[in-house]
C-alpha positions as CSV (number, residue, x, y, z in Angstrom):
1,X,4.7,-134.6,49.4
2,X,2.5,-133.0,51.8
3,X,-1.1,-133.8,51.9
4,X,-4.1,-131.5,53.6
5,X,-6.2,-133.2,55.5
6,X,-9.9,-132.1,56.5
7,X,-12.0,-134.8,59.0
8,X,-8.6,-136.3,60.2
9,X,-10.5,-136.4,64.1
10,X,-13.0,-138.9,62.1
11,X,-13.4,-142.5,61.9
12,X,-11.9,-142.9,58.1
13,X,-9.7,-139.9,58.8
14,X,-8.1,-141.5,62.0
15,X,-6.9,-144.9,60.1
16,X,-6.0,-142.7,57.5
17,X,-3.5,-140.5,59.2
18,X,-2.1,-143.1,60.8
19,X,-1.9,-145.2,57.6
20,X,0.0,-142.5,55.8
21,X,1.9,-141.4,58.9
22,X,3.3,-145.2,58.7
23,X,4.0,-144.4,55.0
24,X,6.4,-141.5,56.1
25,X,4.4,-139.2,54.2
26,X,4.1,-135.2,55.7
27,X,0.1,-133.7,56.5
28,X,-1.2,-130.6,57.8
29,X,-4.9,-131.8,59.2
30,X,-6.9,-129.0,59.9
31,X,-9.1,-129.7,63.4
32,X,-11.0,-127.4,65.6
33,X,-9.1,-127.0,69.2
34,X,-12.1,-129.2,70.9
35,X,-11.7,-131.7,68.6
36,X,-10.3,-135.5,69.6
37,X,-7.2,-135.7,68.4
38,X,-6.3,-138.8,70.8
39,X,-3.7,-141.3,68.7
40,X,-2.6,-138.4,66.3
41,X,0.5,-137.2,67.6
42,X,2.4,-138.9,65.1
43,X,5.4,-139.1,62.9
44,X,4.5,-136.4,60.0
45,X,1.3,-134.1,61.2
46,X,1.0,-131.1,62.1
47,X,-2.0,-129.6,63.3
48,X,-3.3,-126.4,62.1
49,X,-6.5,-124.7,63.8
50,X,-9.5,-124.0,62.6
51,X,-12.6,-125.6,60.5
52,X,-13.2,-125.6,56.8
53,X,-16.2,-122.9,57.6
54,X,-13.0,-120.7,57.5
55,X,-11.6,-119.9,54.5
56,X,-8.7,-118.1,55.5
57,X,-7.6,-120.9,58.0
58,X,-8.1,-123.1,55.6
59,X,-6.0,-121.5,52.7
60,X,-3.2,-120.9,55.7
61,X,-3.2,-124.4,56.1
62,X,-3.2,-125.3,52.7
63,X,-0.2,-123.3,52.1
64,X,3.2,-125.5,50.3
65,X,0.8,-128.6,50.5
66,X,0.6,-131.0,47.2
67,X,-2.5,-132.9,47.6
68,X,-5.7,-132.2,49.3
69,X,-8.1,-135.1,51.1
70,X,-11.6,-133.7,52.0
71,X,-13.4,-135.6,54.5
72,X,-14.7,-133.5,56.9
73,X,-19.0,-133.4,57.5
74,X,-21.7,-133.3,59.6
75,X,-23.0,-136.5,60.0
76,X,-25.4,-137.0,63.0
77,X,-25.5,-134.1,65.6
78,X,-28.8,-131.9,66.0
79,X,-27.9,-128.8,64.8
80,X,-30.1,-126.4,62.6
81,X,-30.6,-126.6,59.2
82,X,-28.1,-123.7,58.3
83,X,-25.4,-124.9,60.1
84,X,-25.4,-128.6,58.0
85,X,-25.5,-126.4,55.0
86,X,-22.7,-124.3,56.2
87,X,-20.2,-126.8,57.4
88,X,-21.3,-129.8,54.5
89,X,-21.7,-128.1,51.5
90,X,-20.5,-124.1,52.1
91,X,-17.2,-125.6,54.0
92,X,-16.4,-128.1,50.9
93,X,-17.0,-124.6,48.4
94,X,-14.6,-123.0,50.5
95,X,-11.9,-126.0,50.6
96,X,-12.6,-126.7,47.3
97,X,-11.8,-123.2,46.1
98,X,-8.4,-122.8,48.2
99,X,-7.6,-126.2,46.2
100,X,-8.6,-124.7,43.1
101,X,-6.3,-121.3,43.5
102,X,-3.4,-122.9,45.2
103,X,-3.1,-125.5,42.1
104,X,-2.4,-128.7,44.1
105,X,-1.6,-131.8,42.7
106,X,-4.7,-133.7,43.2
107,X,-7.8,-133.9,45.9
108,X,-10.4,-136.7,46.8
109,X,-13.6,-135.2,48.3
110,X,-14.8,-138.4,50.6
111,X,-19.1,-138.2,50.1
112,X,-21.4,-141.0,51.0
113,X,-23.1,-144.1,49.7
114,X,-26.4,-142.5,50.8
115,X,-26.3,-140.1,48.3
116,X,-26.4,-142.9,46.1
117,X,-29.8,-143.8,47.4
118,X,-31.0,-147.4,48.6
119,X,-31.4,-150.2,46.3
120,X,-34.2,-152.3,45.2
121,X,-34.0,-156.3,46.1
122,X,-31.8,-157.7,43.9
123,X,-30.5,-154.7,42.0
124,X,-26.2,-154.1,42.5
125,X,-25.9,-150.6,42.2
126,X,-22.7,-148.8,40.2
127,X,-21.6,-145.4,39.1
128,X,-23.7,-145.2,36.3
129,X,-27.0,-145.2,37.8
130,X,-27.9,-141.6,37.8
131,X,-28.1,-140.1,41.6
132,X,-31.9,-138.9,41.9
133,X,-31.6,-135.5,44.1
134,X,-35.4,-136.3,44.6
135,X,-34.7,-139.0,46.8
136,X,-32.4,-137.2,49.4
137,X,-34.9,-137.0,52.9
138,X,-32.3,-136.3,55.0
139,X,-30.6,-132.9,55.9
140,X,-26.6,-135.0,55.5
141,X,-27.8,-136.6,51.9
142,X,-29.1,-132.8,50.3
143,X,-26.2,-130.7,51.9
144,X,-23.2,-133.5,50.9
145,X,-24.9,-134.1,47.5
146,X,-24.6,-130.0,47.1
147,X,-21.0,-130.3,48.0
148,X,-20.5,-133.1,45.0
149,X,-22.1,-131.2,43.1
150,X,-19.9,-128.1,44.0
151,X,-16.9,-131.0,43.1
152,X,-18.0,-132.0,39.6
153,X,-18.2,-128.3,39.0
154,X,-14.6,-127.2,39.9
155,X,-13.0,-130.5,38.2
156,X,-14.8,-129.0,34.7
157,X,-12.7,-125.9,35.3
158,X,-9.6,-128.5,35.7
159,X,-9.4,-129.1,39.0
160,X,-8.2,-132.8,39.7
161,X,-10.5,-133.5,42.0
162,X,-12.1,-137.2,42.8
163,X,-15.4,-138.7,44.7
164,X,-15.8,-141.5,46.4
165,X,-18.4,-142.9,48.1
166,X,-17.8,-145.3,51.3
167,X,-20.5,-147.5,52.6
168,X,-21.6,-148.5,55.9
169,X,-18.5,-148.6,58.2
170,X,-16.1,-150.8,60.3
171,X,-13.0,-151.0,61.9
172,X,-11.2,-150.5,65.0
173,X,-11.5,-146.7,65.2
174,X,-14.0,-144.2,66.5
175,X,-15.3,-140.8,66.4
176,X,-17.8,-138.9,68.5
177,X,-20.4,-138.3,66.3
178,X,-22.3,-141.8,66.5
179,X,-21.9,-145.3,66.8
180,X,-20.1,-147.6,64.1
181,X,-21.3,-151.0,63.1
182,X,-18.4,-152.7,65.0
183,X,-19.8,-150.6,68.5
184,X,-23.1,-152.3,67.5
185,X,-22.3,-155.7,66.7
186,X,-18.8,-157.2,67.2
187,X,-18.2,-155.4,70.6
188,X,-21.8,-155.6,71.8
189,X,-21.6,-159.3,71.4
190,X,-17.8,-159.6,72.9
191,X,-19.1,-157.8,76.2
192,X,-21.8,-160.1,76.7
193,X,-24.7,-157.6,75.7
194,X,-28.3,-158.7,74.4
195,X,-27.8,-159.1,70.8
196,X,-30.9,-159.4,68.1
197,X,-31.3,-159.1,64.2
198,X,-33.0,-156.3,63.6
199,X,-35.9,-155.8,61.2
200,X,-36.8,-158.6,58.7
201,X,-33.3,-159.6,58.4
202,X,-33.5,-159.7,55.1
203,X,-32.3,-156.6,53.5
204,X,-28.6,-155.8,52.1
205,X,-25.8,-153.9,53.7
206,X,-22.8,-152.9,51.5
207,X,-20.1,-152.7,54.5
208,X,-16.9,-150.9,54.1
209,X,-13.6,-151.4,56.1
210,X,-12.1,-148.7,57.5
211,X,-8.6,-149.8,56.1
212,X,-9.2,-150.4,52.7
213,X,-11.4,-147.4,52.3
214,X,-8.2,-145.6,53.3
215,X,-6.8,-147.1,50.8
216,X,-8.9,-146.4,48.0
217,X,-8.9,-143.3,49.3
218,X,-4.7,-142.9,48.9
219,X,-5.3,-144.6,45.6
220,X,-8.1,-142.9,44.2
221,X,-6.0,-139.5,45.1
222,X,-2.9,-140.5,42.6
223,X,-4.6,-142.8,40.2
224,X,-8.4,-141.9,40.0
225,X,-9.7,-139.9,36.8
226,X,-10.2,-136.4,37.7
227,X,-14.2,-135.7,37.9
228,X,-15.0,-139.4,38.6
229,X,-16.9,-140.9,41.6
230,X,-16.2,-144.3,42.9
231,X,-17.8,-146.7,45.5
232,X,-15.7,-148.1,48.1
233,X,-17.1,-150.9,49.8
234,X,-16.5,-154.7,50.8
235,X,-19.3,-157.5,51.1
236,X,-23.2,-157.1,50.6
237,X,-24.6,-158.6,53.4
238,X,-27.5,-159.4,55.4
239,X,-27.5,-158.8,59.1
240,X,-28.3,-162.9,59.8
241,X,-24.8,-163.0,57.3
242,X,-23.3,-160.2,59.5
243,X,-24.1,-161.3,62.8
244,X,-23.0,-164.9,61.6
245,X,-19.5,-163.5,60.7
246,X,-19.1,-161.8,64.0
247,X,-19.9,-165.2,66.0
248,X,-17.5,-166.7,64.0
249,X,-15.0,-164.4,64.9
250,X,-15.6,-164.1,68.5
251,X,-16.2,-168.4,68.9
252,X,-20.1,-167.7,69.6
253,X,-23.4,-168.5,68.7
254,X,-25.0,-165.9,66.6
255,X,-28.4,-164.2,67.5
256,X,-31.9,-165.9,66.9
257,X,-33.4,-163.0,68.3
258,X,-35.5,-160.9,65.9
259,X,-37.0,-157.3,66.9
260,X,-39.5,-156.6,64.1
261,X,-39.7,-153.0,62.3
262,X,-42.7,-151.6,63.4
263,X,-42.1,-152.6,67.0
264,X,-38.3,-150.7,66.8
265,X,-40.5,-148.0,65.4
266,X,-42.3,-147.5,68.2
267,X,-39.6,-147.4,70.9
268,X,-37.8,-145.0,68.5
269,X,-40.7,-142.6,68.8
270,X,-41.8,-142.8,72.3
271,X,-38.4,-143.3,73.4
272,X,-37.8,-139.7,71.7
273,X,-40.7,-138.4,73.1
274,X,-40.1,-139.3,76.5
275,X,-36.2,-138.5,76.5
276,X,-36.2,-135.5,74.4
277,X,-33.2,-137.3,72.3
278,X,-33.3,-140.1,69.6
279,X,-32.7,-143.9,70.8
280,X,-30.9,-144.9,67.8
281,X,-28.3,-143.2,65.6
282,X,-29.5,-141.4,62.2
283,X,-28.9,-143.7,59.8
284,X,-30.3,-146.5,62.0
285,X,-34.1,-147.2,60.1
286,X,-32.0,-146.9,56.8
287,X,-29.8,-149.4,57.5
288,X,-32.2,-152.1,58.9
289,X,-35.1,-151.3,56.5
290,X,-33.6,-150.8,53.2
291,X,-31.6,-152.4,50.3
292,X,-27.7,-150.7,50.3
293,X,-26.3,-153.1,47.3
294,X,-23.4,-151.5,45.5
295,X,-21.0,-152.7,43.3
296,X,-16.9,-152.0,43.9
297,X,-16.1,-152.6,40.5
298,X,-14.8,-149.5,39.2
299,X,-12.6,-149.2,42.1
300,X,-11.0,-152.1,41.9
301,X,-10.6,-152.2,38.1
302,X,-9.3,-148.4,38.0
303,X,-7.6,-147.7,40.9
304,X,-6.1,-151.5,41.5
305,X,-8.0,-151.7,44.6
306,X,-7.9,-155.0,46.5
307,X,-10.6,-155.1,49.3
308,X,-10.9,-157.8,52.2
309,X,-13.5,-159.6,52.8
310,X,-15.9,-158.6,55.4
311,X,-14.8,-161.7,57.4
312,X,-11.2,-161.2,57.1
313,X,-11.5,-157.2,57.7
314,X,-13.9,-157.9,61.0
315,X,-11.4,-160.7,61.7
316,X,-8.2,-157.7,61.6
317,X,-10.3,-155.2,63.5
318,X,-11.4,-157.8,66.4
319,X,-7.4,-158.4,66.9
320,X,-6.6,-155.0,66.6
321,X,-9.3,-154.1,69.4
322,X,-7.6,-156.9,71.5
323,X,-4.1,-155.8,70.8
324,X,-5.4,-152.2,72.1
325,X,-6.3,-153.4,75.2
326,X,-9.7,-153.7,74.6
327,X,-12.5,-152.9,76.5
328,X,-10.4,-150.1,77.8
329,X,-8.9,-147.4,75.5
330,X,-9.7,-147.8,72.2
């Protein structure tokens, strides 16, 4: 089997390649020539050129290949409006449609829990609360809901294509675009950096592990019901319950410190003003202001999914910083 890979330079799609490259399975990752491709020279990839704003590099590469795994986006640079629509919901038609005429075996389309939209306090989230397109603020939550959209329209016209839906995530791995929760928690405390709990502390994070979204995603891909969405995700937590986790892991105290909304607020805008760039990464207010409570249910139950816990997974991805050598090369 051979599996086409889009995003393979990305957090998820790094663990990923690596995870199937273990598996002795064959991939052709499509990547740009400036992209990162550090760690990927492994056992089973090939490289082909090219982004999925080109069809015909795209259907080149997607050539002989059985399965299809969709994951590249733009997630957080500053770019104009047309290019997010271009690259997150134009590239997906165009990857989409190769899939579609070549006949492959199977795809996942990897989307967002933002899409989903936040959660009130004390409501778990699933797959059957309908997605309210009225909700979507952001430039990354109306051009990948398009691009879902674009999916459930090619699986009615048979295409065995799945979506899932990752939350918030972890895991010894990195890409360029912005900084992971690990960068601003587990490593921030492990290099002796000032450490707080931001906002009220008291709003709910559904965190998923780079590993076992992998996973789900490699399991979704052969076992998932073409047409269907599922959320991948570990623990809902609360930053006092994440920040306690991480000074368990590392033999610390954890953070007393609170840094109050409206006070982050205002450093975000002046600092933006002042700089001419933003302070914190784009999803940062959403994730320290806002309920993200989602239920992995389906997953588990459909595709025989088996996620860690959020201590165990931040436990593996502290060791596996360490056994990289960690704070150097990552």
């Amino acid at each position: 089997m051979t599996i086409f890979i889009t995003g393979g330079t990305s957090s998820i799609g790094r663990v990923l390649i690596k995870e199937y490259s273990r598996k002795g399975e064959s991939m052709m990752v499509l990547a740009r020539k400036t992209s990162n491709r550090t760690g990927l020279d492994l056992p089973g990839v090939t490289f082909c050129d090219g982004d999925v704003t080109d069809p015909v590099a795209i259907r080149e590469g997607m050539q002989g290949c059985d399965c299809v795994i969709h994951m590249a986006a733009v997630v957080g640079n500053d770019l104009p409006e047309e290019e997010w629509w271009r690259v997150n919901r134009d590239g997906s038609r165009h990857v989409l449609q190769a899939a579609f005429d070549l006949g492959v075996n199977g795809m996942v389309q990897v989307s967002s829990m933002s899409i989903l939209g936040d959660t009130q306090p004390g409501e778990m989230a699933d797959e059957t609360r309908p997605i309210d397109p009225a909700r979507h603020v952001t430039l990354y939550q109306k051009t990948k809901f398009a691009a879902d959209e674009l999916a459930r329209d090619f699986a009615a016209r048979g295409l065995p294509v799945k979506i899932v839906y990752p939350g918030f995530g972890f895991g010894c791995s990195f890409a360029s675009s912005h900084p992971s929760m690990q960068d601003q928690t587990l490593l921030r405390m492990a290099a002796g950096k000032p450490v707080a709990v931001m906002g009220s502390g008291k709003n709910r994070l559904f965190l998923a592990y780079y590993n076992d979204t992998a996973e789900a995603i490699r399991l979704a891909l052969h076992q998932g019901k073409n047409g269907e969405g599922y959320i991948l995700g570990n623990d809902n937590l609360t930053f006092p319950e994440i920040w306690q986790a991480v000074a368990n892991v590392l033999g610390k105290q954890p953070p007393t410190r609170r840094i109050p909304l409206p006070l982050l607020r205002a450093v975000s805008y002046f600092g933006e003003k002042f700089r001419g760039k933003p302070v914190f990464p784009s999803d940062f207010f959403d994730m320290i202001a806002l309920n993200w409570c989602f239920s992995n249910r389906k997953a588990c139950e459909e595709l025989g999914w088996q996620p860690k816990t959020f201590q165990g997974a931040l436990t593996e991805t502290w060791q596996a910083y360490q056994a990289a050598g960690w704070p150097g090369e990552k």
